[in-house]
Structure formats: structure tokens, C-alpha cells
N, C-alpha and C positions, 0 to 999 in steps of 0.2 A: 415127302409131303407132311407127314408126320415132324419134324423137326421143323420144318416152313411153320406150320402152326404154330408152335411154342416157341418161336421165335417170336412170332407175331404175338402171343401174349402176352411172353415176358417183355416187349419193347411196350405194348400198352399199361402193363402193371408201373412198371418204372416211369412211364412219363403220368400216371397216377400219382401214383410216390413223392413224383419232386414238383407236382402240383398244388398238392397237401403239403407243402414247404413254405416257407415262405421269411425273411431275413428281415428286421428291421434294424437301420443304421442308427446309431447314438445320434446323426443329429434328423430323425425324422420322430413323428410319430406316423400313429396308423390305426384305421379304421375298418374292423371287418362287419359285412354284409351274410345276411342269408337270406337269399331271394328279395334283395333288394333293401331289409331293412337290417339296420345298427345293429349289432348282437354285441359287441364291444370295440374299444375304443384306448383302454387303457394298457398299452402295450411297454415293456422290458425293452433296453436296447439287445438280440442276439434271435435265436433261430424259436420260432413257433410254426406250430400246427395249423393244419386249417381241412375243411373237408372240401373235395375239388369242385371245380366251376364246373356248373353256374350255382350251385349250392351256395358257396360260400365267395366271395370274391375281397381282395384288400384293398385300400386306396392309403396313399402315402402323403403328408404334408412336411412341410418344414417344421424343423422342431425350433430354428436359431431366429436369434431375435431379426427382423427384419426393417428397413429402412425405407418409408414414405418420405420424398422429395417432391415436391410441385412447383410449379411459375407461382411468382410472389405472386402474394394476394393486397388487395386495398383494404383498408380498414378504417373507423372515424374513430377519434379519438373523444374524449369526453365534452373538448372544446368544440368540434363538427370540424375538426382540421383532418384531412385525409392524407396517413402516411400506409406507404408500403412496407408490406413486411414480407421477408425472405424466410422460410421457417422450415423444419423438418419433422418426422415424428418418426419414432422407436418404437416398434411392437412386435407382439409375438401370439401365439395361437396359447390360448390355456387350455381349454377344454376344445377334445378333437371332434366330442358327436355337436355337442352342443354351434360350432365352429360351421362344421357342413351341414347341419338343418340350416342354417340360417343363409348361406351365403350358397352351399352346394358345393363348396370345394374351392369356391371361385375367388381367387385371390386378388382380383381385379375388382368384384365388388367387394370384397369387404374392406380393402382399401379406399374405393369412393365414398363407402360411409364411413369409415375413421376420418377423412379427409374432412365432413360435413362438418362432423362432430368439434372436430378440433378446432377448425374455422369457426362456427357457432361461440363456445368456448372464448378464443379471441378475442372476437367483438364483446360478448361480454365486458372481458379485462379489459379492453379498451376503454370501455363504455362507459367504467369506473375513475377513471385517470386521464393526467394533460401529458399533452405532448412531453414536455420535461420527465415527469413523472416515468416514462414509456420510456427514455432514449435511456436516463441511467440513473433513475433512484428503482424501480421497483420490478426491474424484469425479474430477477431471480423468484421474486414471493410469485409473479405474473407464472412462470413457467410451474411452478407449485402446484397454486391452483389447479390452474388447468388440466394436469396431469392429473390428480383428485380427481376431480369433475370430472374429467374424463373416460375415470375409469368407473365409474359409477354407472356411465350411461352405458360402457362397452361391454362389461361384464354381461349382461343378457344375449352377445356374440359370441361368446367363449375366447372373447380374446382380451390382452392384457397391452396398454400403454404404458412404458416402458419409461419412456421421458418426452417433452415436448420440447425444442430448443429453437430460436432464433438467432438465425446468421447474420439476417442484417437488417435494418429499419431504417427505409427509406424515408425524406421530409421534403413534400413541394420546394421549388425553389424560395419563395417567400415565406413562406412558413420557416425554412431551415437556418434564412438569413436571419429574420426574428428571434429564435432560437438561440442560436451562437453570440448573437449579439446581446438579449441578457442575458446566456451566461458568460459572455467575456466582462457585462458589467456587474455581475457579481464577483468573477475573480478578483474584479479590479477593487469593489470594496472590502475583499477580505484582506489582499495585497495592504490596503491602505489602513488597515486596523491594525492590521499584525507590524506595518511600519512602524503605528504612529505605538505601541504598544512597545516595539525596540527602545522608538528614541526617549521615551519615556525612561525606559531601564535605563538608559545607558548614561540620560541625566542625573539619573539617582547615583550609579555608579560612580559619573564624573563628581558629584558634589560631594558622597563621602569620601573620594580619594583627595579633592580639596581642603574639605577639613581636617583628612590625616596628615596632609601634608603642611599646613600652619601648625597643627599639634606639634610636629616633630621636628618646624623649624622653631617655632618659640621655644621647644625644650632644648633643642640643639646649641640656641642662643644664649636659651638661659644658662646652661651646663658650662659653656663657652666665657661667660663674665664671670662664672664664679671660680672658674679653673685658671681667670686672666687677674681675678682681683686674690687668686691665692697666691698668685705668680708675683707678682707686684707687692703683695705684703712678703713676701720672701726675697726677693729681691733687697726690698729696703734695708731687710731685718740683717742682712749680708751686706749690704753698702753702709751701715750706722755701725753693725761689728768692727765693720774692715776700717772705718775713717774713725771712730772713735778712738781705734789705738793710738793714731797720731793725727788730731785734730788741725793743725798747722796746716801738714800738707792735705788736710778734706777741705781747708778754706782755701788752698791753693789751685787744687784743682777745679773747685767750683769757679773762680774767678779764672780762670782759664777757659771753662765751657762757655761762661759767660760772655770775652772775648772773642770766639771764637762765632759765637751766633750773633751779636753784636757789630761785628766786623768786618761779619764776612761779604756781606754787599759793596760794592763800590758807589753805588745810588744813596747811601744812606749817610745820613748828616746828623752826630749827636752834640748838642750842645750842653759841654759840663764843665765844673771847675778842674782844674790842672789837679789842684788837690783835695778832690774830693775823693771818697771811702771805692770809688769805682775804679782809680787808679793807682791804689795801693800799692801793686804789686811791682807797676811800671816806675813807681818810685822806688822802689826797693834794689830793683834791677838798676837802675842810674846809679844809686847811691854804692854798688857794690861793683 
């Protein structure tokens, strides 16, 4: 009986023991109670103390950042043009007491009011900007903001937004056809500057390659007459050497080429004396 006993105390001592136990994992935090109210909050990831229920009781939340997804929402943009947007938000618990006064633990609301928030938020940015503006000059500064903003308001939740992002931006059918359509007709005017800005260059180009290339013919030319008029004073200066030594045969050979360009037509009719200075030579020839 005796042994029954202390069996039975030591099984209540130890289920004591591992009462007053209690683990928190690296990704939770956690919150201890004493008869109901916060005594702390700020908890180490690994093994703490606690004095046993109903004295003391823990409550566990996520410590990692978490991910709010919704059905697109509708939004007007600054022109009253109504596009949809696809969006997500990033957040996480900062403060654990602060976190459960407000919402009571409940993860369900305090994501319908981040949801508010961040919708609110939106419209704003929208509120500010045109359609154009919204599809692709200013989301990045847009998701910025809002994120700011955002956390200004969440912070009295104990919780922290993380980043806001959009997946996608929906644009009524007419609206979207308008859209695409001046921007196809501004691609089309930049297309047409930057052409007319080529042909431009490439005139300039073409016109200096033209006048490098008359420079380089007239020097070419010039170079060319005077290397032909050296040619030709050389030449002479080697045909007056060479016929000066026996002047005879330079007047016979000349009267030979002469013959020979003279003659050489069958069409051609000269009419001269027998003995004129032209048929010197043809006399000469007879006579010998």
C-alpha cells in the first residue's frame, strides 16, 4: 500500500515537473499567462520554466514571416478608369503581447485588418496616378509607399508588413485597348526619331566619305600627271641622247612613224608633190 502511495506521488510530482517545462521552437514566439493575464512575452528559442496550470499557461504563435493572398481586388485609378489588381502581402508578428491584445491570437482577424489596410493604402496610390502611370512607370515607388504607410498604421498591432507586391493589373477591355494603343503610338514615335536621327548620321557619314574620297581622287590624279609629266620629260631627255648621237637616222625614223600613221588607212587620200620634203626618203630609196 505503502509503495502504491509513493508511486502515486512520484507519478504526480513528475507530471508536475514536465508541466513547469515548456520548449519554444526557433520559428515560434510565445506568450505566458498568469491567471489569464501577459506576464511575458519575450521569449529565447530553447527550454523555459513556467509554474504549472492553471497558474501559469503558454500560448505559441508563428515566429516566420507569413503570406496574405486574396481574390483581386477593383480599384479607380486617378482618371475614374476601374482596373483590377492581383496583389499579395508579407508579414509577420513583431510584438507577441502587443499582437494578442489586439486580435486575441486570432490570425484570421488580424489578417482581415492588414487586408483593410492595405486595400485603403491602394486606393490611395491609385488615387494619385493614370492608368499608364499604374501598369509600368510607378509601381515600384507605389509598392514603397505603401509599405511605409502601411507599417505606420500596423504597428499599434504588433505586427510588421514586410513588403506589398502585385502579381497582376487587370485593364477593362476598352480601357486596355486605349492603353496599348498609345503606347504602341508612342513606340512608334520614338521608332521614328531615333530612325530619322540614324539617317541623319549616316548622311553626315556618307558626305564626309564623299569628300574624302574626291580629296584622294584629285591627289591621286594629281600625283599621277606629275609622275606622267616626269615620265615623258625622261623619256624625251633619253630619245634627244639617243638620236642626237646620229641625227640622220632620228630624221629617218621620224619620217618612218610618220609613214606609217599617214598610210596606214586604206580610206585615206593625201594629196602632195612627188617631191615634196614628205617624200624624201622614198626618193632616196629609188635613187639607190
Amino acid at each position: 500500500m505503502a509503495t502504491r502511495i509513493m508511486s502515486v506521488f512520484l507519478g504526480l510530482g513528475l507530471l508536475v515537473a514536465l508541466s513547469s517545462l515548456f520548449i519554444v521552437d526557433e520559428r515560434e514566439v510565445a506568450i505566458k499567462f498568469q491567471l489569464g493575464e501577459i506576464v511575458r512575452s519575450e521569449y529565447e528559442p530553447g527550454l523555459h520554466i513556467k509554474a504549472p496550470w492553471p497558474i501559469n499557461n503558454v500560448r505559441k504563435f508563428d515566429r516566420r514571416i507569413l503570406t496574405l493572398d486574396t481574390a483581386p481586388e477593383r480599384f479607380l485609378t486617378g482618371e475614374k478608369k476601374n482596373v483590377t489588381v492581383d496583389f499579395f502581402v508579407k508579414w509577420r508578428i513583431r510584438d507577441p503581447a502587443t499582437y494578442y491584445t489586439s486580435f486575441q491570437g486570432d490570425e484570421r482577424r488580424a489578417a482581415l485588418r492588414l487586408l483593410q489596410i492595405v486595400k485603403n493604402g491602394l486606393q490611395l496610390e491609385f488615387d494619385n496616378r493614370t492608368i499608364r502611370q499604374v501598369v509600368s512607370d510607378d509601381r515600384s515607388e507605389m509598392m514603397d509607399n505603401l509599405t511605409a504607410l502601411g507599417n505606420e498604421q500596423v504597428a499599434q498591432f504588433g505586427i510588421e508588413i514586410v513588403a506589398v507586391r502585385i502579381k497582376q493589373i487587370e485593364l477593362p477591355e476598352d480601357v486596355r485597348n486605349s492603353v496599348f494603343e498609345r503606347m504602341r503610338a508612342e513606340r512608334e514615335r520614338i521608332a521614328k526619331e531615333l530612325r530619322a536621327q540614324g539617317q541623319e548620321t549616316a548622311k553626315g557619314i556618307q558626305a564626309i566619305a564623299e569628300r574624302n574620297r574626291t580629296v584622294i581622287l584629285a591627289e591621286a590624279s594629281r600625283d599621277a600627271e606629275v609622275t606622267r609629266g616626269e615620265g615623258d620629260a625622261r623619256a624625251t631627255e633619253i630619245y634627244a641622247g639617243a638620236f642626237g648621237k646620229n641625227p640622220e637616222f632620228f630624221q629617218f625614223y621620224r619620217s618612218m612613224n610618220a609613214y606609217r600613221t599617214a598610210l596606214s588607212s586604206q580610206q585615206d587620200v593625201l594629196v602632195l608633190e612627188p617631191d615634196s620634203e614628205f617624200f624624201k626618203y622614198f626618193h632616196d630609196s629609188i635613187r639607190d
